[in-house]
C-alpha positions as CSV (number, residue, x, y, z in Angstrom):
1,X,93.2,132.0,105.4
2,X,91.9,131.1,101.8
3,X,94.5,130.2,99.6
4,X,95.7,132.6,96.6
5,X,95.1,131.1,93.2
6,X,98.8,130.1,92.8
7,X,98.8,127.5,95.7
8,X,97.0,124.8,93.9
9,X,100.2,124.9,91.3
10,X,103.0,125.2,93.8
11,X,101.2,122.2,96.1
12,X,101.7,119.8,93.0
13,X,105.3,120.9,93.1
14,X,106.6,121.1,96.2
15,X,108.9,117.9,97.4
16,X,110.5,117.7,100.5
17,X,114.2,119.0,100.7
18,X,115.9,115.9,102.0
19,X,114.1,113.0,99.9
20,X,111.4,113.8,97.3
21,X,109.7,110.9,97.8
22,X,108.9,112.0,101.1
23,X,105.0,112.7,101.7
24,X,104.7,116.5,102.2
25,X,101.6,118.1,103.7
26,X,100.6,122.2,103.2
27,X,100.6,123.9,106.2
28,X,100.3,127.6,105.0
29,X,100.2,130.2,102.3
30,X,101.9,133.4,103.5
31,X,101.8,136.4,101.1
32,X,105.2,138.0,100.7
33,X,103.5,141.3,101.8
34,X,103.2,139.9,105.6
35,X,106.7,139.1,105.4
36,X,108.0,142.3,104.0
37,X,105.9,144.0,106.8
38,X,107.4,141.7,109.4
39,X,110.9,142.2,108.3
40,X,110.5,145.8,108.1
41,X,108.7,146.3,111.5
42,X,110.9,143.6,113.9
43,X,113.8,144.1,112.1
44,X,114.2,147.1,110.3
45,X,115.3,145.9,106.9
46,X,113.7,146.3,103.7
47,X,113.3,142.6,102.2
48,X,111.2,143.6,99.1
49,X,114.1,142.9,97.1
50,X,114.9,140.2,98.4
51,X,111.4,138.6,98.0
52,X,111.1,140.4,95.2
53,X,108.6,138.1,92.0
54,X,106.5,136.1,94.5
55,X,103.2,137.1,95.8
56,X,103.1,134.6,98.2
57,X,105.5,131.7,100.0
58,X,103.3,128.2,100.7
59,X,105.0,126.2,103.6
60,X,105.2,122.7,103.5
61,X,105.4,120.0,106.5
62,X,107.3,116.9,105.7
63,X,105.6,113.9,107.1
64,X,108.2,111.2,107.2
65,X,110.8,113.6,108.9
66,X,109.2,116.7,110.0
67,X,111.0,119.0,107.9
68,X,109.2,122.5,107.5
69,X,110.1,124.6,104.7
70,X,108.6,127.3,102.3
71,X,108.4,126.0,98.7
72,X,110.9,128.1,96.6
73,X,112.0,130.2,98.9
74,X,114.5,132.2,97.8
75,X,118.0,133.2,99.6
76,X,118.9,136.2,101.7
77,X,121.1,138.5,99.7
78,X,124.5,140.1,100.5
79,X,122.9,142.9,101.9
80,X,120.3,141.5,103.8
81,X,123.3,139.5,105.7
82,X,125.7,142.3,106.0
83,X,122.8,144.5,107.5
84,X,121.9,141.9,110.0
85,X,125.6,141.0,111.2
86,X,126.2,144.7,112.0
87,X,123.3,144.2,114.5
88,X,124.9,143.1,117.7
89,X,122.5,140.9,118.9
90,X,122.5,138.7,115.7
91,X,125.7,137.0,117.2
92,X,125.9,136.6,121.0
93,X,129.1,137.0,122.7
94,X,128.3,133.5,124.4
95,X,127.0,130.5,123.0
96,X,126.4,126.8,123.7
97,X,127.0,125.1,120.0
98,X,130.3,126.7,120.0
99,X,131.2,125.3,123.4
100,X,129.3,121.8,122.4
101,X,131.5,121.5,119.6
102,X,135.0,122.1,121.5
103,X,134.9,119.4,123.4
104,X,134.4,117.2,120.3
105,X,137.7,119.0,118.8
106,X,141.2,117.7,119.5
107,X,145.0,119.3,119.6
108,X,146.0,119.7,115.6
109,X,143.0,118.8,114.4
110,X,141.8,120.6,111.2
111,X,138.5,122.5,111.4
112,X,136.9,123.6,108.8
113,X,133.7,126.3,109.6
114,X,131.7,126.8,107.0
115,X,129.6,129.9,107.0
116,X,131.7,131.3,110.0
117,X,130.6,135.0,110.1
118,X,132.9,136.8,112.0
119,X,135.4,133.6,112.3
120,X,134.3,133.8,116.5
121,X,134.4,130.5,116.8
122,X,138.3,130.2,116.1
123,X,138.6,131.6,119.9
124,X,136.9,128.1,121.2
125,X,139.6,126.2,119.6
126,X,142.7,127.8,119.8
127,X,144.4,124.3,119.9
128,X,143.8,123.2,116.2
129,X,143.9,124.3,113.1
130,X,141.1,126.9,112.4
131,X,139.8,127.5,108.2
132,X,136.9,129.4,108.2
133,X,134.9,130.3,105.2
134,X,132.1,133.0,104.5
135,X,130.3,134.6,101.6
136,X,127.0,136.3,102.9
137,X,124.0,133.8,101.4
138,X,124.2,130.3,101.6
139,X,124.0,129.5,97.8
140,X,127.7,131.7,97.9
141,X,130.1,129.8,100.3
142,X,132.8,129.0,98.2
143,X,135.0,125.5,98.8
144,X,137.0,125.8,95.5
145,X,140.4,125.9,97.2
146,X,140.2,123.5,99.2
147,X,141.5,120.0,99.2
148,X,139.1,116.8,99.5
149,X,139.1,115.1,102.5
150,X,141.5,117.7,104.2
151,X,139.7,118.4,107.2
152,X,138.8,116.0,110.2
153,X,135.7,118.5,111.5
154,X,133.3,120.5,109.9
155,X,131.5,122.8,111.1
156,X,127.9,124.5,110.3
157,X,126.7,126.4,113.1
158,X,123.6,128.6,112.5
159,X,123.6,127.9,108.6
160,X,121.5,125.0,107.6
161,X,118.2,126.9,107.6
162,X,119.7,129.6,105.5
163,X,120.0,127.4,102.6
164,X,117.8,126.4,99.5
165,X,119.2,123.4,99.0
166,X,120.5,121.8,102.1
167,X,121.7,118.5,101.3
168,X,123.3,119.6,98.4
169,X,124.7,122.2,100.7
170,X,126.5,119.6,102.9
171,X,127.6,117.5,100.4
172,X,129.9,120.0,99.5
173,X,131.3,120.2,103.0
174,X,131.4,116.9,103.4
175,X,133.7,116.7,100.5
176,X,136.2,118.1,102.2
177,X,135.8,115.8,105.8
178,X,138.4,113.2,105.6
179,X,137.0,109.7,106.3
180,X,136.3,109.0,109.6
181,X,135.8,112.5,110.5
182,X,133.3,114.7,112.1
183,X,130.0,117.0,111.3
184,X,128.7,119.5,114.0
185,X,126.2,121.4,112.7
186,X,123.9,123.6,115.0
187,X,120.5,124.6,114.0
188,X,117.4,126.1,115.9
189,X,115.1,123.6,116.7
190,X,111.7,123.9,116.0
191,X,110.3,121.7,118.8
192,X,111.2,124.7,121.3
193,X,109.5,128.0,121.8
194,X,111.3,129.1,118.7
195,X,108.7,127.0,116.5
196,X,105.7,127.9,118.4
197,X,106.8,131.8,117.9
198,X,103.9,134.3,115.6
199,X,105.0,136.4,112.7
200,X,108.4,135.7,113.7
201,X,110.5,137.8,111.0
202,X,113.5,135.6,111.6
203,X,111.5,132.2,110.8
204,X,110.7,133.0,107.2
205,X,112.5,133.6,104.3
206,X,114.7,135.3,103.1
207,X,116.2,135.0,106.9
208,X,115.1,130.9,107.2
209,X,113.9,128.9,104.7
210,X,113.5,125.6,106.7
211,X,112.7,124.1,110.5
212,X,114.7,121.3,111.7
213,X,114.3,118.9,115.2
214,X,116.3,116.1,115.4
215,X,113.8,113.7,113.9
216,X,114.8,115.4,110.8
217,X,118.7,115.4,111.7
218,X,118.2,112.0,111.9
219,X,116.6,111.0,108.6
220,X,119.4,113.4,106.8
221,X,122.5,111.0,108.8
222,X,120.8,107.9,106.2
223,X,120.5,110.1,103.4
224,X,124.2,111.1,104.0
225,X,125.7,108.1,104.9
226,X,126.8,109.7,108.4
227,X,126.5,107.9,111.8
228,X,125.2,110.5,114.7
229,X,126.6,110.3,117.7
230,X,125.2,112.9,119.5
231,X,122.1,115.4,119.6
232,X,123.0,117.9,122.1
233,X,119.9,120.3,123.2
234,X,121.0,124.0,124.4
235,X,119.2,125.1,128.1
236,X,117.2,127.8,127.6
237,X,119.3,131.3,127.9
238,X,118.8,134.5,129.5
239,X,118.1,136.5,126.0
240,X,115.7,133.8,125.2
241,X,113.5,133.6,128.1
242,X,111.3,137.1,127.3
243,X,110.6,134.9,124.0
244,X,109.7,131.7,125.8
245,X,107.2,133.3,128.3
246,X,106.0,134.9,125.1
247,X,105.0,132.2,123.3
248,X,103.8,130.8,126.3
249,X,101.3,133.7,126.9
250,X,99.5,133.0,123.6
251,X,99.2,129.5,123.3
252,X,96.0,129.4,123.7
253,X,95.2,130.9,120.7
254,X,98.1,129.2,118.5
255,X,97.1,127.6,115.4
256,X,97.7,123.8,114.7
257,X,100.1,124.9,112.0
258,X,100.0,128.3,110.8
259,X,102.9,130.8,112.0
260,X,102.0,133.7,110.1
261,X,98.8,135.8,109.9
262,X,98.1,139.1,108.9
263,X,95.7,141.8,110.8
264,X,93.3,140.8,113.2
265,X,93.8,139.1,116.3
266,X,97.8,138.5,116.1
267,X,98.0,142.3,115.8
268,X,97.4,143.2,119.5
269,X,97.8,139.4,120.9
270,X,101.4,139.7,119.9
271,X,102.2,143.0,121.6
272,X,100.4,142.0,124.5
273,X,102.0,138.7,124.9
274,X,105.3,140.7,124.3
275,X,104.6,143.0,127.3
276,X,103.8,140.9,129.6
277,X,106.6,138.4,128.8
278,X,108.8,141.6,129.7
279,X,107.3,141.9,133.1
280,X,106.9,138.5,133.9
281,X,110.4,138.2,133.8
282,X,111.0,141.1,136.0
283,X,109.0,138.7,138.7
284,X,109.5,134.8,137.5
285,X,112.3,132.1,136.2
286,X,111.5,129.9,133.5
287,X,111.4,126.4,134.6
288,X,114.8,124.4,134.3
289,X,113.3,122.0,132.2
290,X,112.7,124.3,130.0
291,X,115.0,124.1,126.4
292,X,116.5,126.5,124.3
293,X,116.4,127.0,120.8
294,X,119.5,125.8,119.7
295,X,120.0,121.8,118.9
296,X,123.4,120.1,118.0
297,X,124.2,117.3,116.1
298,X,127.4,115.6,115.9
299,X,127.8,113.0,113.3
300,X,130.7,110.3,111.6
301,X,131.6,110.2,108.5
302,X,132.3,106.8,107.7
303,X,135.9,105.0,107.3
């Protein structure tokens, strides 16, 4: 797709999110009408305002640690968050970070969750101390009254990708992570199905901004001063596998890099990919080697 005469202008711009001088590559210019469409049609919210003063989003591949993101993207609102979490299937009942991260947890510990929704994850850890914190919109979670270094695990799950500004973001948190302490952050990696999904209303702003795999977890422990010590890849789950064989069905036609297109081909081949990923799982498993699309990284802060 040609780009609109703004590109040029954001292109000179744009630096990665994690370290400027990073090289950055374009991958796409996405006009905020697709997105609006997308929102509208797959998830029933109205994101105009939202999205509201840009005619387009360009996204941008980082190529020193593979970090996608759209250029200026802005924040989901209050609303936009408080319409998705009364959806039921925003927050499974079951789910793999939460159970990854207990067994990194310890009796009396203090846990701090940042961005903790419903506070669900206080039932994995019933043997510490459980703060959890939560402002819809990532720009919003408020750590004014806590203490520094008063915690010995914090926790992100499902938030990273929500923010603008995500190392300024866990700086914050980390402020409060005594020395020695842990991170576990979850995030949907984009080296599963997830990345490889078309006109995906939940990959694009205002819902994410960014797309992280653990090269890019990896490069953000040096720019943080953390030491990983694990990266923890969920198996694929039941809800996910009509998705999978999905993106499966039209990978034959998937762009290099573009995730986003208007009318045209992607306006049946998605539907039709969609239908048949529905009965294919009536009739097939998807292989065990298969992953999911959630990835877990643990990390140290040092003493």
């Amino acid at each position: 797709m040609p780009l609109l005469p703004s590109a040029q202008d954001l292109s000179e711009q744009a630096t990665c999110l994690i370290d400027t001088t990073h090289r950055v590559r374009q991958l796409e210019a996405v006009p905020t009408a697709w997105l609006i469409d997308a929102a509208q049609r797959d998830l029933g919210i109205d994101v105009s305002a939202d999205l509201a003063g840009q005619m387009q989003l360009v996204r941008y591949r980082c190529l020193d640690c593979a970090l996608t993101f759209f250029h200026s993207a802005p924040e989901g609102s209050a609303e936009f968050y408080q319409t998705l979490l009364s959806e039921p299937w925003y927050q499974p009942a079951s789910n793999y970070e939460y159970q990854a991260a207990e067994a990194h947890i310890k009796a009396g510990q203090r846990v701090l969750d940042v961005g903790c929704g419903d506070g669900r994850f206080q039932r994995y850890i019933m043997q510490a101390h459980y703060t959890g914190i939560d402002e819809f919109g990532g720009a919003d979670l408020g750590f004014m009254d806590l203490e520094p270094a008063s915690f010995d695990v914090v926790c992100a799950f499902q938030v990273l990708e929500h923010v603008a500004n995500p190392v300024s973001f866990l700086k914050r948190a980390l402020y409060h992570l005594r020395p020695g302490g842990l991170l576990i952050v979850g995030v949907p990696n984009m080296q599963s199905y997830v990345g490889r999904l078309m006109n995906f209303a939940l990959n694009a702003p205002p819902h994410h901004l960014t797309g992280w795999q653990a090269q890019t977890l990896e490069v953000l422990a040096k720019q943080l001063n953390l030491v990983t010590i694990g990266l923890q890849q969920a198996p694929l789950e039941d809800w996910e596998t009509v998705l999978y064989w999905m993106s499966k069905h039209y990978a034959p036609w998937l762009p290099p890099d573009r995730r986003f297109a208007g009318r045209g081909l992607w306006s049946w081949l998605i539907p039709l990919a969609y239908l048949s990923a529905k009965l294919r799982c009536q009739f097939a498993q998807a292989p065990t080697h298969v992953i999911g699309s959630t990835l877990v990284w643990i990390a140290r802060q040092p003493i």
